[in-house]
C-alpha positions in Angstrom: 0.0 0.0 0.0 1.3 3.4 -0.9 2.3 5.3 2.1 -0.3 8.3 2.3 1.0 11.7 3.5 -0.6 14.4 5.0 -0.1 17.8 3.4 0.5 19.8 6.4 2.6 17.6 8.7 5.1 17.9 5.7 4.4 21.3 5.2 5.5 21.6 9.0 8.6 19.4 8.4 9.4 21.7 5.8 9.2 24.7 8.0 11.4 23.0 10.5 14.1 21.7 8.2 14.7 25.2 6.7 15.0 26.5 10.6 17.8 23.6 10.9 19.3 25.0 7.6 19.5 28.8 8.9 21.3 27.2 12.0 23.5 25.2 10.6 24.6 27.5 8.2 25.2 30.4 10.2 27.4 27.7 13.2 29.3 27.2 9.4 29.6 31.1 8.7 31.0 31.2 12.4 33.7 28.7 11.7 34.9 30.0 8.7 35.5 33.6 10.3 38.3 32.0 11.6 40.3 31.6 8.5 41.0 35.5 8.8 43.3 34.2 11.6 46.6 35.6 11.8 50.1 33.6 13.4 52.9 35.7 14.9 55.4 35.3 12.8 58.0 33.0 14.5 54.5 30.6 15.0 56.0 26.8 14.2 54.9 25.7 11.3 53.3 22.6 12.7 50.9 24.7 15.1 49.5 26.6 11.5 48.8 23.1 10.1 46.9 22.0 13.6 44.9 25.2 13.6 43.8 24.2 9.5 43.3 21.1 10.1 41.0 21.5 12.9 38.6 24.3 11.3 38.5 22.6 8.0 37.0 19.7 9.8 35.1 21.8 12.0 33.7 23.5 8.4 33.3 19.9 7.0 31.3 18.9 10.0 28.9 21.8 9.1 28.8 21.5 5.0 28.3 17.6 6.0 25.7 18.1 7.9 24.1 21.4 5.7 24.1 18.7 2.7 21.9 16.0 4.7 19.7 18.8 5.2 19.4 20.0 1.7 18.8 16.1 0.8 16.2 15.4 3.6 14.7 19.0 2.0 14.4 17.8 -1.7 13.0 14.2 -0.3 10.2 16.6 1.8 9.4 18.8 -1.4 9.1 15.6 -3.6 6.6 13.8 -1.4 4.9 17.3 -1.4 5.2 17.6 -4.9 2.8 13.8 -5.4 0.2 15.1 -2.9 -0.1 18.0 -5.0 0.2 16.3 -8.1 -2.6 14.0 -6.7 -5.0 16.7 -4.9 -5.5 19.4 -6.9 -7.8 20.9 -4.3 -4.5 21.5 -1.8 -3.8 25.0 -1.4 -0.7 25.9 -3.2 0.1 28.9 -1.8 2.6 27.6 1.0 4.9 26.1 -1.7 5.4 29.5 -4.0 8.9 30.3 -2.7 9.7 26.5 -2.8 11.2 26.5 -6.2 13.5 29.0 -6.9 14.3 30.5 -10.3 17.4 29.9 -11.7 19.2 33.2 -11.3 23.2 32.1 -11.5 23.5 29.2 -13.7 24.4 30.2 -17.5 25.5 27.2 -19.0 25.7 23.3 -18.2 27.1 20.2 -20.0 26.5 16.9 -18.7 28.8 13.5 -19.4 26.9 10.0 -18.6 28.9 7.8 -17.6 28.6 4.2 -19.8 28.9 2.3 -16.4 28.3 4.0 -12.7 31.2 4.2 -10.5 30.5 4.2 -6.8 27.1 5.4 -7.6 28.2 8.2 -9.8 26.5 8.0 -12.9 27.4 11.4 -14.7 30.3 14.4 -14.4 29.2 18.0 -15.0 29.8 21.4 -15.0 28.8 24.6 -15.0 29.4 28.0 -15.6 27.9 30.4 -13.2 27.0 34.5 -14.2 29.3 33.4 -17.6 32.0 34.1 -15.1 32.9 31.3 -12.9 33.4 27.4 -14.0 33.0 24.7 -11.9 34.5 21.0 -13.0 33.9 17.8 -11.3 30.2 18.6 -10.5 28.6 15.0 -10.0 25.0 13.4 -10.0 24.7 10.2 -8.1 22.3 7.9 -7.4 21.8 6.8 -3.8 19.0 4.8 -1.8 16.8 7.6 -2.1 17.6 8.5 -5.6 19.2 10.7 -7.4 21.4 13.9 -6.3 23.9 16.5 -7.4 27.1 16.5 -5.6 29.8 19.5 -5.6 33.5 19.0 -6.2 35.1 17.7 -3.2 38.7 17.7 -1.4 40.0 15.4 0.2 41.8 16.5 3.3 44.4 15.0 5.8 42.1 13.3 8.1 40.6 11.4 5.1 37.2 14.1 5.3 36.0 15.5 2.1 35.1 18.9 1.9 33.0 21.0 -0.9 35.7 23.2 -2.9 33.1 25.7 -4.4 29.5 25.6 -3.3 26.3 27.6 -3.3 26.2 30.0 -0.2 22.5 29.7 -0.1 20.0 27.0 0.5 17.8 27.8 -3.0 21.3 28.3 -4.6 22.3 24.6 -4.0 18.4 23.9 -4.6 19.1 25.4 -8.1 22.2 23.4 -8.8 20.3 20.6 -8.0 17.0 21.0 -9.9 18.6 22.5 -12.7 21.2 19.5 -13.5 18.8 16.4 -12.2 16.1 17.9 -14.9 18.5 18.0 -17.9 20.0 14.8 -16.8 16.3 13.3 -16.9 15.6 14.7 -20.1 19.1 13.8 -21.5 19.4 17.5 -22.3 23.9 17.0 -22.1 24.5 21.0 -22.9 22.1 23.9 -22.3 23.0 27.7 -22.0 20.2 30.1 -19.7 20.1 34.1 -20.2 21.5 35.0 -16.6 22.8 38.7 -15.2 26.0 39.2 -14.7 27.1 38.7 -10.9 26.8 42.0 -8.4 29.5 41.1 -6.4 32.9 39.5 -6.9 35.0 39.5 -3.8 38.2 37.8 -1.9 37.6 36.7 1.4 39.1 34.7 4.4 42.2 35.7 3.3 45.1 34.2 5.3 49.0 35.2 4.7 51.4 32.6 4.8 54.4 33.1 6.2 58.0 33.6 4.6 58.7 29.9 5.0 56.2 29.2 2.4 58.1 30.7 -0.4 56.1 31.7 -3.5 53.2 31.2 -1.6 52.0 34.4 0.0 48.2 33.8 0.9 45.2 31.6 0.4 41.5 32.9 0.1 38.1 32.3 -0.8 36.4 33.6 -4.2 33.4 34.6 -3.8 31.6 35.7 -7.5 27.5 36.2 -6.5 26.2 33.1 -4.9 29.0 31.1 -5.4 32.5 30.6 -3.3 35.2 28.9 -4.2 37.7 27.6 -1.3 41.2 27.6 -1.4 42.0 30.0 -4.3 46.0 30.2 -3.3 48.6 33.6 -4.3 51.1 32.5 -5.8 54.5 34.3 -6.7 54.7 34.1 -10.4 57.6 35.9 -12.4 57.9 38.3 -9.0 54.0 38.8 -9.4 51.9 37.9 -7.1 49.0 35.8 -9.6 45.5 34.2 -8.6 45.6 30.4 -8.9 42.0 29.0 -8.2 41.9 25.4 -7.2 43.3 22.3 -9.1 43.9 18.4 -8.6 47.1 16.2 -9.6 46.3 13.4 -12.4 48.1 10.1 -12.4 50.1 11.7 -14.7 51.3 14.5 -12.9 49.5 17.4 -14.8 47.1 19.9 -12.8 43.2 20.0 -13.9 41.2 23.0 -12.6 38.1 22.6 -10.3 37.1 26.3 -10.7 38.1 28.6 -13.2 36.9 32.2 -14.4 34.7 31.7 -17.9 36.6 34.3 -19.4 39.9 36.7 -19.6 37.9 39.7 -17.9 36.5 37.4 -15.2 40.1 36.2 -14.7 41.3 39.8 -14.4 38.9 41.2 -12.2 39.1 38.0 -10.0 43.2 38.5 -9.7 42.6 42.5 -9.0 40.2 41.7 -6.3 42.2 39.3 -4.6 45.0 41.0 -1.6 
């Protein structure tokens, strides 16, 4: 027998889930304040690396915990979505906000894979304000079906950790319902009409000391709705350049995770950044 569910009971598990969101999100906001700390400079080096190590698993703990929200949101707005579907006399009007229009994404591509590989089943990206790429977006199928998964980093406790990610809950809501419809409708490249971002800012900056050699500072990109973790300054030709986050093939080359859509993006990302 199919399980019958009562319109307002999830209606209130709605209300209560976005609550959780709002409070999870802001204990993250708190933890990530902290990567404006500053060491004294004769700091060991191995004190630095404790202090990271501990706030980005503290930040994990949070994004972990924000992303078994968003999923536990999108299985609540689904099991609204069949009442509806099924009850056309149910007033609609406490679902309006529910589904947000898609404000950041500009274009998509989507890559099937032939055979899933532990439960991915296709690798996107996506270019956001036709300014800021993100690679290694997944969509994977779990027990409750399918989700969108952001690029992840693996750090030195084994933890992974979202390298660029919506900063609000109906930006990752977008991501989601944006990529799982195409993917359903085996639409593989699509381009939206989508304003330009209003803001593009460096934050969390965090100087690294002299020992670190052409490394002078690592910092989040923030372009709109989006951040992007990690970014580093790098001492290039006696310049300090923007190097936005990469990972090492087998073969020893570097692939990009995030990078700006275009050379004036790029600019304006490197004159923004300390």
């Amino acid at each position: 027998m199919a399980k019958t569910f009562n319109i307002d009971e999830l209606t209130q598990q709605l209300q209560e889930t976005n609550d959780e969101i709002e409070k999870v999100r802001a204990q993250k906001d708190s933890a990530n304040k902290y990567y404006d700390t500053e060491f004294p400079d004769d700091a060991p080096l191995e004190v630095q690396q404790q202090f990271d190590d501990k706030l980005i698993t503290a930040v994990y703990h949070y994004q972990k915990r924000l992303d078994d929200l968003m999923k536990q949101k999108e299985d609540i707005i689904s099991q609204i979505t069949d009442v509806l579907r099924g009850n056309s006399s149910v007033d609609k009007g406490k679902l309006k906000n529910e589904i947000p229009a898609n404000t950041s994404i500009s274009k998509i591509t989507i890559s099937p894979l032939q055979q899933p590989i532990n439960g991915t089943i296709a690798v996107c990206s996506a270019t956001f304000y036709n300014t800021l790429t993100v690679n290694g977006i997944t969509i994977n199928e779990g027990r409750n079906g399918l989700y969108v998964r952001m690029p992840q980093k693996r750090t030195q406790q084994g933890k992974f950790i979202d390298v660029a990610h919506p900063l609000s809950v109906d930006g990752r809501r977008n991501i989601n319902q944006t990529l799982l419809s195409a993917y359903r409708e085996n639409i593989l490249k699509q381009e939206f009409n989508v304003a330009a971002p209003k803001t593009i800012t460096a934050q969390n900056s965090v100087k690294y000391p002299p020992e670190y050699g052409n490394s002078l500072a690592r910092l989040d990109i923030v372009v709109g709705d989006m951040v992007v973790h990690n970014a580093k300054i790098i001492k290039t030709n006696n310049e300090p350049r923007l190097f936005m986050p990469s990972y090492k093939s087998k073969d020893g080359s570097f692939t990009s995770i995030c990078n700006p859509a275009t050379k004036e993006a790029f600019s304006e990302m490197n004159q923004k950044s300390p």
